[in-house]
C-alpha atoms as a printed R data frame, in Angstrom:
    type eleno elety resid chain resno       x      y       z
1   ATOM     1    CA   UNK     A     1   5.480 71.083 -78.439
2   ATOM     2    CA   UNK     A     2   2.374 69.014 -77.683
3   ATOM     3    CA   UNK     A     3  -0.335 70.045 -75.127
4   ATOM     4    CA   UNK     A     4  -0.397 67.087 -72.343
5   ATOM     5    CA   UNK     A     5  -2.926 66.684 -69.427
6   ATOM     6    CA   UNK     A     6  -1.870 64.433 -66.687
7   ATOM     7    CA   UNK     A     7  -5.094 63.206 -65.134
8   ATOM     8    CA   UNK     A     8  -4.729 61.932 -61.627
9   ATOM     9    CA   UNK     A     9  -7.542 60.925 -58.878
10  ATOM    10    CA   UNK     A    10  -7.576 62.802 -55.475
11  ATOM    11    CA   UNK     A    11  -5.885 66.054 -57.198
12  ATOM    12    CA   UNK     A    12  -7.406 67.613 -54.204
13  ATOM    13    CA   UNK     A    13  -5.008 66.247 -51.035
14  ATOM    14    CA   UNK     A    14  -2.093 67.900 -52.697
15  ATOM    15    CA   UNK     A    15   0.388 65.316 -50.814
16  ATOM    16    CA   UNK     A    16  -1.447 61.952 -51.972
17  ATOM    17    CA   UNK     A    17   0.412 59.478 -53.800
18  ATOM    18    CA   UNK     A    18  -1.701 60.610 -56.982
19  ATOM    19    CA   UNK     A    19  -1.335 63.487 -56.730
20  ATOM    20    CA   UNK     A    20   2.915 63.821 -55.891
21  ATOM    21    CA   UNK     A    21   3.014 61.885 -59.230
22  ATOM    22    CA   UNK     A    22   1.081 63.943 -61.130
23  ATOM    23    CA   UNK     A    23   2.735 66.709 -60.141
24  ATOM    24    CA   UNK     A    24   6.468 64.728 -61.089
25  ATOM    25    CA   UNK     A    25   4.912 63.861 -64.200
26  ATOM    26    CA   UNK     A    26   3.699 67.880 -65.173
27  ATOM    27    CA   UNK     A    27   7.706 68.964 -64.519
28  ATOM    28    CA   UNK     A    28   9.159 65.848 -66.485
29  ATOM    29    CA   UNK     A    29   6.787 66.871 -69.240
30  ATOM    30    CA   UNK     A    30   7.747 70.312 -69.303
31  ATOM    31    CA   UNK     A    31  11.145 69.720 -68.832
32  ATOM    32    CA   UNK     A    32  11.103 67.761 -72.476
33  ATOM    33    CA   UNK     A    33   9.862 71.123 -73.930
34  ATOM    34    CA   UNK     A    34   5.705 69.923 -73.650
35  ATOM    35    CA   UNK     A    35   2.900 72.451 -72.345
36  ATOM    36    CA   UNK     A    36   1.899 70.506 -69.482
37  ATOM    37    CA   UNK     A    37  -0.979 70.475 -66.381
38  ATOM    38    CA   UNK     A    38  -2.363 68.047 -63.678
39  ATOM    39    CA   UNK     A    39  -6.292 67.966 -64.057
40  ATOM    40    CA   UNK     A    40  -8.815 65.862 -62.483
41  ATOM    41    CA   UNK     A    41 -11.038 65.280 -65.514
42  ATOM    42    CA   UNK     A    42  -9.602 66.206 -69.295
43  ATOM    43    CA   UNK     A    43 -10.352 69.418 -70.784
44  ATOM    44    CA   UNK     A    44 -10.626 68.087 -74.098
45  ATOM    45    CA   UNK     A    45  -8.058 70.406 -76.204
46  ATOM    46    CA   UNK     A    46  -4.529 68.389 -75.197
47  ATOM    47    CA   UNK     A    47  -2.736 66.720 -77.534
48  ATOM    48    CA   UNK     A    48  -1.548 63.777 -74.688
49  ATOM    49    CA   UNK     A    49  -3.456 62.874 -72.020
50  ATOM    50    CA   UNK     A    50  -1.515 60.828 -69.621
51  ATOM    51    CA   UNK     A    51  -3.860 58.687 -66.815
52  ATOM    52    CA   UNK     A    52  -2.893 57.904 -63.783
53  ATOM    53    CA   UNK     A    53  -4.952 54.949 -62.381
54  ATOM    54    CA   UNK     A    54  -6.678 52.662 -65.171
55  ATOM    55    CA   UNK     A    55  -9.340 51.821 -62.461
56  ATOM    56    CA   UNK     A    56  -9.904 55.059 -60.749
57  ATOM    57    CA   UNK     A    57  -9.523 57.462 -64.004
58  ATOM    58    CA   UNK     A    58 -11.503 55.071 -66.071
59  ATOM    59    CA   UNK     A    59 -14.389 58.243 -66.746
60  ATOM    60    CA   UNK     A    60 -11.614 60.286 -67.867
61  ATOM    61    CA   UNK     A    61  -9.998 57.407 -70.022
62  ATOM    62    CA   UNK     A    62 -13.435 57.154 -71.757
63  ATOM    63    CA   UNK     A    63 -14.028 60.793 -71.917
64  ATOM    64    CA   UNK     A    64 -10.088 61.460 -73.331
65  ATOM    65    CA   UNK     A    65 -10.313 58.253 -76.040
66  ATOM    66    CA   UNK     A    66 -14.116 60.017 -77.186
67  ATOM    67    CA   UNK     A    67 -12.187 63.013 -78.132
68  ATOM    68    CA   UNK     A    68  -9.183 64.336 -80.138
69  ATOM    69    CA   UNK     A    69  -6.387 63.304 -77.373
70  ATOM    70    CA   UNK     A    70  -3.893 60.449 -77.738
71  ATOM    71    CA   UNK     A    71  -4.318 58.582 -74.340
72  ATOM    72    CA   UNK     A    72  -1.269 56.983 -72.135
73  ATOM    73    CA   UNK     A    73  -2.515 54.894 -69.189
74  ATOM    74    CA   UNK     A    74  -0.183 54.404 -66.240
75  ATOM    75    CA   UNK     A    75  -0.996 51.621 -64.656
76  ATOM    76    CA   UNK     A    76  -0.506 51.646 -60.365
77  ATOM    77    CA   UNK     A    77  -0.623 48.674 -57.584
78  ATOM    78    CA   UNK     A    78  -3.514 48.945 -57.213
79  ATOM    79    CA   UNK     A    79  -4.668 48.652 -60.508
80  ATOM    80    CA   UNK     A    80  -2.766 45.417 -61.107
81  ATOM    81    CA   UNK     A    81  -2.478 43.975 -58.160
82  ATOM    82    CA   UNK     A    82  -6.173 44.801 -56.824
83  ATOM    83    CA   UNK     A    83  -8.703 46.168 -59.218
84  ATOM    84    CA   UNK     A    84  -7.533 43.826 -62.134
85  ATOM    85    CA   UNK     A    85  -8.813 40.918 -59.939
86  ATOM    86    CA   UNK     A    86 -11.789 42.568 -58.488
87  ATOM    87    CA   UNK     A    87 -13.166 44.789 -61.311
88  ATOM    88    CA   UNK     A    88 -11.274 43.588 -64.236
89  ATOM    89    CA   UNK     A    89 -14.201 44.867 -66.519
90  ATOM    90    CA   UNK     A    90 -13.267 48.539 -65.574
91  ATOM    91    CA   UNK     A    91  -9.389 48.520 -65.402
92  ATOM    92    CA   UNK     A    92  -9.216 46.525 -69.237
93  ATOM    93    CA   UNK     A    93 -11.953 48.887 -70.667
94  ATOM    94    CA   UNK     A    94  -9.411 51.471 -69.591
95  ATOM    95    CA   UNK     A    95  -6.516 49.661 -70.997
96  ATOM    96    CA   UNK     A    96  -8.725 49.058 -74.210
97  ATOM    97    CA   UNK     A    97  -9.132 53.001 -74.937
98  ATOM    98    CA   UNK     A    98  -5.509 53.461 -74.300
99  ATOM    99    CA   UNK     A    99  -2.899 54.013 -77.083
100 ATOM   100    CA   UNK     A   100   0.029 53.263 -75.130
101 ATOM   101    CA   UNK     A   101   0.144 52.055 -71.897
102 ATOM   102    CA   UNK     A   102   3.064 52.421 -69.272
103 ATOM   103    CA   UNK     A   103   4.418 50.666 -66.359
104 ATOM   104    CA   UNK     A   104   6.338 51.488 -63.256
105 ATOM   105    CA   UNK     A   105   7.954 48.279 -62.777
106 ATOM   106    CA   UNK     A   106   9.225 45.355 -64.412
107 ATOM   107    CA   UNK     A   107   7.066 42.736 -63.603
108 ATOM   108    CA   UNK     A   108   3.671 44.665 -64.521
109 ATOM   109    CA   UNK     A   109   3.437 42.516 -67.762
110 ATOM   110    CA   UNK     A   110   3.394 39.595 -65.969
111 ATOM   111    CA   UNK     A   111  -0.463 40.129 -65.537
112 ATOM   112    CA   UNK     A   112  -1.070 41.537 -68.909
113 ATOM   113    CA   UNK     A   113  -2.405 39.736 -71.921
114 ATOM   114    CA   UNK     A   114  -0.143 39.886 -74.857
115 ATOM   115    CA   UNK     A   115  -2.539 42.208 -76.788
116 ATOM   116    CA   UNK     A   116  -1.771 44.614 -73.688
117 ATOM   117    CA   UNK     A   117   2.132 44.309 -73.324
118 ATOM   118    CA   UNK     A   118   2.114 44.888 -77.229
119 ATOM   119    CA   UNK     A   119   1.469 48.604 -76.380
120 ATOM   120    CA   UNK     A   120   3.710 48.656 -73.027
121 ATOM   121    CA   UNK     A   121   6.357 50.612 -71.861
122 ATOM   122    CA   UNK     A   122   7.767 50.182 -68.862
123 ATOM   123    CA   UNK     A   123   9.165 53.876 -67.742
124 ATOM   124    CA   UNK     A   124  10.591 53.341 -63.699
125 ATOM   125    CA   UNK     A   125  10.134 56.763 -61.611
126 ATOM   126    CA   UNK     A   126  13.527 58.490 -61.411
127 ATOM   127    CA   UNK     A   127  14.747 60.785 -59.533
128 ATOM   128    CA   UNK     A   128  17.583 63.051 -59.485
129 ATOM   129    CA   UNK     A   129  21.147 62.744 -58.032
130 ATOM   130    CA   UNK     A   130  21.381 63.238 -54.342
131 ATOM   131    CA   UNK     A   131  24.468 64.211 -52.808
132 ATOM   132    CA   UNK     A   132  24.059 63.136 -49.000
133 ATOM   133    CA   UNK     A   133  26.709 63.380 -46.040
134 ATOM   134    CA   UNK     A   134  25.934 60.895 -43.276
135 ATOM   135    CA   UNK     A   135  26.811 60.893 -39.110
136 ATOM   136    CA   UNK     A   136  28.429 57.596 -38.811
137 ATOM   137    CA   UNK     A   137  28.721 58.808 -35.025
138 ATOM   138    CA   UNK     A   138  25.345 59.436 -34.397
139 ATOM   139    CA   UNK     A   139  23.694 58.124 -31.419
140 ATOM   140    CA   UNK     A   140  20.663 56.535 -34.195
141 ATOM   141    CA   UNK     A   141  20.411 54.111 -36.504
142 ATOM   142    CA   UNK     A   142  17.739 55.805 -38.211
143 ATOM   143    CA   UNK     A   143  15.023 53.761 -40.641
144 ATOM   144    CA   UNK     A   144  13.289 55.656 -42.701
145 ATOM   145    CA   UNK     A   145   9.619 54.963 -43.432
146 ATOM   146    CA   UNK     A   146   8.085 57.085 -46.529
147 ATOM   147    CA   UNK     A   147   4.491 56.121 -47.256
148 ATOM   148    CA   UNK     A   148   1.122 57.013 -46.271
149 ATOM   149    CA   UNK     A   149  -0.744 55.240 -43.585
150 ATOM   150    CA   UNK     A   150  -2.835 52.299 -45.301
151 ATOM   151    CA   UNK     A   151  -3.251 49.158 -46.328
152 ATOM   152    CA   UNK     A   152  -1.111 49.168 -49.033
153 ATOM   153    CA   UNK     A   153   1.776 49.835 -47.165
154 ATOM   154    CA   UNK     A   154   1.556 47.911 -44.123
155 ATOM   155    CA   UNK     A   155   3.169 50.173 -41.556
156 ATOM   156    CA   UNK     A   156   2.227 47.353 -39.161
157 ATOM   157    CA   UNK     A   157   5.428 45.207 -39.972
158 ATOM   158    CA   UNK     A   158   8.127 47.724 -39.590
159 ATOM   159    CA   UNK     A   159   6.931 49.162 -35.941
160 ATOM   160    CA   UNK     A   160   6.637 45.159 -34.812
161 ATOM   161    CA   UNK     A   161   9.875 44.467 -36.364
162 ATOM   162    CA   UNK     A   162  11.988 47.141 -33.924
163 ATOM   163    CA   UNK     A   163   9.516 45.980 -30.763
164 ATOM   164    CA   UNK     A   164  11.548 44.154 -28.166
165 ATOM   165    CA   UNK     A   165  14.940 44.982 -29.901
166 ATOM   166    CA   UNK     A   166  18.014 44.283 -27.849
167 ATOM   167    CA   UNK     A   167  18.368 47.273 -25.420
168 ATOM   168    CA   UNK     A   168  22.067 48.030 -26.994
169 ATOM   169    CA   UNK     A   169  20.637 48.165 -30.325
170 ATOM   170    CA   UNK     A   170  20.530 51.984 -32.074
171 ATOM   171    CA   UNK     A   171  17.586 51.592 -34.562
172 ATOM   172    CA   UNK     A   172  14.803 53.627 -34.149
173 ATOM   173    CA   UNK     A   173  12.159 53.935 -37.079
174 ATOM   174    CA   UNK     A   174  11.185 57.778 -38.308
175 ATOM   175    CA   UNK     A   175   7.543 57.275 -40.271
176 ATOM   176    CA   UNK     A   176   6.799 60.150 -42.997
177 ATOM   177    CA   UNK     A   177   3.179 60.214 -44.400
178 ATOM   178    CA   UNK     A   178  -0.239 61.129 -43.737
179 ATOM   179    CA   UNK     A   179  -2.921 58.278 -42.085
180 ATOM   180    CA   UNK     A   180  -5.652 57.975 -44.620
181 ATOM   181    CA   UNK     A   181  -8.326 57.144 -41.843
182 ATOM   182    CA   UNK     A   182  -8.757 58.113 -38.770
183 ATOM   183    CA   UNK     A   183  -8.500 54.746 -37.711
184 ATOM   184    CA   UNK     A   184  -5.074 54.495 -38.979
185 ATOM   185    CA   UNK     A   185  -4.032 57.618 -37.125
186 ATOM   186    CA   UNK     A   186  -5.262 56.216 -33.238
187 ATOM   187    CA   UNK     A   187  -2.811 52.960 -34.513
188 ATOM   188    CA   UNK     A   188   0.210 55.021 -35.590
189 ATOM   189    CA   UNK     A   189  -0.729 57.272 -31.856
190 ATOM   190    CA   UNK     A   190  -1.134 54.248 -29.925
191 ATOM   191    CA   UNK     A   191   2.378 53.014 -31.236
192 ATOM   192    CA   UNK     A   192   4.497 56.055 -30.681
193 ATOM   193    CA   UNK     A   193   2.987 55.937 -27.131
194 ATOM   194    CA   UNK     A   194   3.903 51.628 -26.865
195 ATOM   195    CA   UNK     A   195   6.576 51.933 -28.994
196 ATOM   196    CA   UNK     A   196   9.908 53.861 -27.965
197 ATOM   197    CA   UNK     A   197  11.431 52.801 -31.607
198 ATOM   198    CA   UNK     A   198   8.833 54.308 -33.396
199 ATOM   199    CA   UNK     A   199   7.993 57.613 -34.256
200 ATOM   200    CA   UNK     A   200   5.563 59.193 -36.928
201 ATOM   201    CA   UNK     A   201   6.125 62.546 -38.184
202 ATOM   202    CA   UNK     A   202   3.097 62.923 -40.272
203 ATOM   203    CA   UNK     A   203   2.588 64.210 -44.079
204 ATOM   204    CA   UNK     A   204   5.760 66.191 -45.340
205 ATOM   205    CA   UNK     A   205   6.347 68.368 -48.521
206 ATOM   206    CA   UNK     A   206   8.833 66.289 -51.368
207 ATOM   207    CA   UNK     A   207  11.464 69.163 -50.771
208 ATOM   208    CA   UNK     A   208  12.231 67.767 -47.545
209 ATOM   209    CA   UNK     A   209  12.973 64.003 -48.442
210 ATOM   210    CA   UNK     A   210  16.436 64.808 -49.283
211 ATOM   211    CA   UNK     A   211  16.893 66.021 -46.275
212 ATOM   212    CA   UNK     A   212  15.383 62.805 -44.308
213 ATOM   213    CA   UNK     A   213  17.776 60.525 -46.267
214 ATOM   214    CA   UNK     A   214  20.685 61.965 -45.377
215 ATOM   215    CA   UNK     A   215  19.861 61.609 -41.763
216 ATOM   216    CA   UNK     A   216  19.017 57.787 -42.491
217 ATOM   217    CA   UNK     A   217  20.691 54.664 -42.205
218 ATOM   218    CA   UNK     A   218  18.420 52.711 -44.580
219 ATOM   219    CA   UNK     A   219  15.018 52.686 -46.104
220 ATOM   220    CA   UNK     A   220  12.245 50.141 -45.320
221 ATOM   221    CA   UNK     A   221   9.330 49.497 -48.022
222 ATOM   222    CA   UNK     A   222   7.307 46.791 -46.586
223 ATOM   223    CA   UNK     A   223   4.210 47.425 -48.962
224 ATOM   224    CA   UNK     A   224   2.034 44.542 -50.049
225 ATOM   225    CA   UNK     A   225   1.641 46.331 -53.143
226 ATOM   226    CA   UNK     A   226   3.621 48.767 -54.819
227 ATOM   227    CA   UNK     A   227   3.612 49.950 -58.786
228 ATOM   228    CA   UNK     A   228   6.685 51.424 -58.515
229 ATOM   229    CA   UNK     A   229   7.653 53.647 -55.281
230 ATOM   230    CA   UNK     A   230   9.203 56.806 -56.294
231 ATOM   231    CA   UNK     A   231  10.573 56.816 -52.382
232 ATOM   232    CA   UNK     A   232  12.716 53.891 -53.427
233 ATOM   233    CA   UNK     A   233  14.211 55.761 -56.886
234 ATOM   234    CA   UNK     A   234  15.047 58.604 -54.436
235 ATOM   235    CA   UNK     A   235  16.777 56.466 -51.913
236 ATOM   236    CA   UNK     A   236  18.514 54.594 -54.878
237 ATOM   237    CA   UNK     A   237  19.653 57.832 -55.792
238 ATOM   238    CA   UNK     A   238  20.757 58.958 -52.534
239 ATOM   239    CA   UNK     A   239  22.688 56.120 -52.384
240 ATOM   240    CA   UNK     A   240  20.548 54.688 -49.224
241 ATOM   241    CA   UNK     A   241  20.723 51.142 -48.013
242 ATOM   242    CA   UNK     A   242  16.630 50.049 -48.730
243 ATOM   243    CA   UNK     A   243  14.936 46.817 -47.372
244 ATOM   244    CA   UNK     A   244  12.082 46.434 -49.427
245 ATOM   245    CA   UNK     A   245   8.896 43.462 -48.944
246 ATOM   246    CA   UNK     A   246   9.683 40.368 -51.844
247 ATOM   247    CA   UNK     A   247   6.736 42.014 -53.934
248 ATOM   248    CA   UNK     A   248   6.553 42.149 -57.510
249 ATOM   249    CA   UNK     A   249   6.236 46.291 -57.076
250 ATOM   250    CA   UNK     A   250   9.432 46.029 -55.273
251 ATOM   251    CA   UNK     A   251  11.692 43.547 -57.407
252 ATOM   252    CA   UNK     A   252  10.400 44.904 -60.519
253 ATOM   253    CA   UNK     A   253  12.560 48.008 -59.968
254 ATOM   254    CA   UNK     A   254  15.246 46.539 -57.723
255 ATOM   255    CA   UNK     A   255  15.515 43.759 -59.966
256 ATOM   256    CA   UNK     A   256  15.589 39.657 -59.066
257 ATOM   257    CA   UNK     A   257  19.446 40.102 -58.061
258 ATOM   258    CA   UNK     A   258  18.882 42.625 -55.104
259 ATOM   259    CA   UNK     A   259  20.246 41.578 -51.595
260 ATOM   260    CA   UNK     A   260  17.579 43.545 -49.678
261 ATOM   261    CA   UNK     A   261  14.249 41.651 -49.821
262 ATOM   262    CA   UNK     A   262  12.477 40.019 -47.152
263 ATOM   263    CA   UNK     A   263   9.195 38.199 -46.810
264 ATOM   264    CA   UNK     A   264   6.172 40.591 -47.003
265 ATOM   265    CA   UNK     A   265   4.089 40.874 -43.522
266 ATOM   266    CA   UNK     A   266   7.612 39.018 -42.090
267 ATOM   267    CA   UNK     A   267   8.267 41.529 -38.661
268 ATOM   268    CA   UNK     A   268  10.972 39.024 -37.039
269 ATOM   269    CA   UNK     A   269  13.170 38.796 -40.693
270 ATOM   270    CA   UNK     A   270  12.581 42.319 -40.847
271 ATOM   271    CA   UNK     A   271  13.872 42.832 -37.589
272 ATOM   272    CA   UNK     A   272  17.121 40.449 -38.086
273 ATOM   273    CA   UNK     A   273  17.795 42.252 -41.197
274 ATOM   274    CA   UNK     A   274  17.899 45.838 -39.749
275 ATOM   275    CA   UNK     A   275  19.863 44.451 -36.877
276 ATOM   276    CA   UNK     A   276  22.311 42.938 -39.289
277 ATOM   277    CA   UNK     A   277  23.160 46.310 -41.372
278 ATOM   278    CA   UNK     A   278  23.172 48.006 -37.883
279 ATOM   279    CA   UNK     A   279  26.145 45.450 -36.396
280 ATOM   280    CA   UNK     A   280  27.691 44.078 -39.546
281 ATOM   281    CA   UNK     A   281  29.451 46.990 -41.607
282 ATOM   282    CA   UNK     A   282  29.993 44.280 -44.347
283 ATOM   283    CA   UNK     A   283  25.644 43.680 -44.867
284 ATOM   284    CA   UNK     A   284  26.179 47.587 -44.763
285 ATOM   285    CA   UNK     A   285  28.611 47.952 -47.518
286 ATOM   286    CA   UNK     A   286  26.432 45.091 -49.693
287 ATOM   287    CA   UNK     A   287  23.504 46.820 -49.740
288 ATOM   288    CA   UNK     A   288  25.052 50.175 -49.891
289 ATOM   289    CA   UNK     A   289  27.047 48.882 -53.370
290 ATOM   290    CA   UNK     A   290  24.000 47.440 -54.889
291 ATOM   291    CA   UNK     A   291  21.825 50.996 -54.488
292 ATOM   292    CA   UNK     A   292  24.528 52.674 -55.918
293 ATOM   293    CA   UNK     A   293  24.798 50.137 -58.663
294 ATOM   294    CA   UNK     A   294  20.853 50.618 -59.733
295 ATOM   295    CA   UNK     A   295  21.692 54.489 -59.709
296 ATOM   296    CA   UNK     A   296  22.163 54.187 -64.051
297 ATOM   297    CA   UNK     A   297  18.776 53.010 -63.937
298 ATOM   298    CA   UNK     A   298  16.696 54.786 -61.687
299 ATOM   299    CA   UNK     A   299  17.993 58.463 -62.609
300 ATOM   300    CA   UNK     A   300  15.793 61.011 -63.784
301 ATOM   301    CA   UNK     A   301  17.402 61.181 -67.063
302 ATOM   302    CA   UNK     A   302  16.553 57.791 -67.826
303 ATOM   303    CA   UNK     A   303  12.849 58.491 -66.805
304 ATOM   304    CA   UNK     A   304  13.207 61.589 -69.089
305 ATOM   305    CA   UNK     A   305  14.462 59.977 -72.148
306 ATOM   306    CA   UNK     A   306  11.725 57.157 -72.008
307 ATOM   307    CA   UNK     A   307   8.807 59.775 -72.041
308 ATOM   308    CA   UNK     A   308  10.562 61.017 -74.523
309 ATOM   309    CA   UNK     A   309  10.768 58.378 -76.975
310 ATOM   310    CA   UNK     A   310   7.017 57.202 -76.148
311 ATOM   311    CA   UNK     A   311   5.692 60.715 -77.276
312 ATOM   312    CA   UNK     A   312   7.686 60.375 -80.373
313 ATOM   313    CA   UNK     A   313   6.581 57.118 -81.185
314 ATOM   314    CA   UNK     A   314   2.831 58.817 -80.508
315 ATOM   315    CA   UNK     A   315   3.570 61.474 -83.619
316 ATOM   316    CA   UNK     A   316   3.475 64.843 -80.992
C-alpha cells in the first residue's frame, strides 16, 4: 500500500472542477488498496504524489520532485491548450520534475515533445455504470448542460442555439454549474429572463448527476477546451445521446469516428443538430448506439486498472 497525495488547485470551492477530480481521484486510489488524500500543497511523507494542473500546481510539483515522493502530473485544458502557449516555461518545468505524466484524452500528445510522450499515459476519466429509465412521453426534450460558467466552456453557444426555435419544438436546455464571476452570473440571469429555453440551476453535488441524466434527452459539451470531461464519461455511461464542440478535448475521448461533433462557437449547427435528434428517432438511435458503444472504454474499471498499472510500473 503506498501513501498518495493528490494535489489539486482551488481545494477550497469544494464543487470546482479541481477539486471534483481530486476528490474522484482520492476514491479510485483507495479503491486499488492505496492510503490516499486531496491536499493543496504536499506534505512531504507520500509515497505518490499525483498533480493536478502542471501550470497551476507547478510550486507543489517543485516542492514534491525536491523530496522523497514519486510525482505523476495530470495534465488539464488548460494546461495544454492555454498555459503551454502562454507560459510554456512553467507548465514544461512541471512536466520536467515529473516521473510519469498522464493524460485525459487522446490527442494530449499531439502537443508534447517526444521526450514528454515517452513518460505518458493516457488514463480517460471513467465512471461507473448507470442504469437510467427515460419518459419518452414527456412534454421536454431536455439538454443537459454540466459545466461551470466560464470561458472554457462557452455556455454562450448552447442558450443561442435553442433561441428562436420553432414554436412546436420540445427542447429546452437545463444548465448545472456554478458562474465563476459575477459577471457570468448577470449573463446566465439575463438569459433565463430572454430566454424561455434556457434555464440554469446553479452548482449541484456529483450524487445528483445520475439523476439529471435520466431526465435528459442528450448532453451538450460545447467547450473550447476540454482535457477530458468527466460529465461526458458519465453520460457515456448512462448511455446519453452527447453533442460535443469538434475539440481535441472532446474527440480525444469520443474518438475521430463519433457522429456527434459540431463546429465549436457554431449556435445555428448546434441548433439543427438538437432539432434533428428531437424529430428524427433514427439521428436518435445513431447517437444513442455509438455512447453505448464507447461504454468498454470509458468505465470506471478501465480508469481503475490504468492507475493501477502506472503505480506498478512506479515500484509502490
Amino acid at each position: 500500500m503506498a501513501a498518495v497525495e493528490v494535489v489539486a488547485p482551488a481545494l477550497a470551492t469544494a464543487l470546482s472542477g479541481n477539486a471534483i477530480t481530486a476528490e474522484r481521484y482520492v476514491e479510485v486510489f483507495a479503491e486499488l488498496g492505496h492510503a490516499s488524500k486531496a491536499v493543496s500543497h504536499p506534505g512531504g511523507e507520500a509515497d505518490v504524489v499525483v498533480a493536478l494542473n502542471a501550470y497551476r500546481s507547478a510550486r507543489a510539483i517543485e516542492s514534491a520532485a525536491a523530496g522523497r515522493s514519486l510525482v505523476v502530473v495530470v495534465l488539464t485544458g488548460t494546461d495544454i491548450y492555454r498555459f503551454l502557449r502562454s507560459d510554456p516555461d512553467v507548465v514544461l518545468g512541471g512536466l520536467a520534475r515529473a516521473d510519469r505524466i498522464v493524460g485525459l484524452n487522446d490527442r494530449i500528445g499531439d502537443d508534447l515533445e517526444p521526450h514528454h510522450r515517452s513518460r505518458l499515459d493516457i488514463i480517460h476519466e471513467g465512471a461507473a455504470q448507470s442504469v437510467v429509465t427515460r419518459d419518452a412521453a414527456s412534454t421536454e426534450f431536455g439538454v443537459a448542460v454540466v459545466g461551470h460558467l466560464r470561458d472554457e466552456k462557452d455556455p454562450c453557444t448552447v442558450a443561442a442555439a435553442v433561441r428562436d426555435l420553432p414554436t412546436d419544438s420540445r427542447v429546452v436546455v437545463n444548465h448545472y454549474g456554478a458562474a465563476h464571476t459575477k459577471e457570468w452570473a448577470e449573463w446566465a440571469r439575463a438569459e433565463v429572463s430572454a430566454n424561455p429555453r434556457y434555464r440554469w440551476y446553479g452548482e449541484v453535488p456529483r450524487e445528483r448527476i445520475a439523476s439529471i441524466y435520466s431526465r435528459s434527452r442528450v448532453l451538450v459539451n460545447s467547450s473550447i477546451m476540454e482535457g477530458g470531461a468527466n460529465a461526458i464519461s458519465e453520460a457515456v455511461m448512462a448511455s446519453l445521446p452527447i453533442l460535443a464542440s469538434d475539440i481535441p478535448g472532446n474527440v480525444g475521448v469520443l474518438g475521430d469516428m463519433y457522429p456527434g461533433y459540431f463546429p465549436v462557437g457554431d449556435a445555428s449547427t448546434l441548433r439543427q443538430a438538437l432539432l434533428g435528434i428531437e424529430q428524427r428517432p433514427d439521428r436518435f438511435a445513431e447517437l444513442e448506439t455509438a455512447v453505448v458503444g464507447l461504454q468498454q472504454r470509458l468505465n470506471l474499471d478501465v480508469e481503475r486498472r490504468r492507475w493501477s498499472a502506472l503505480f506498478t510500473e512506479l515500484g509502490v
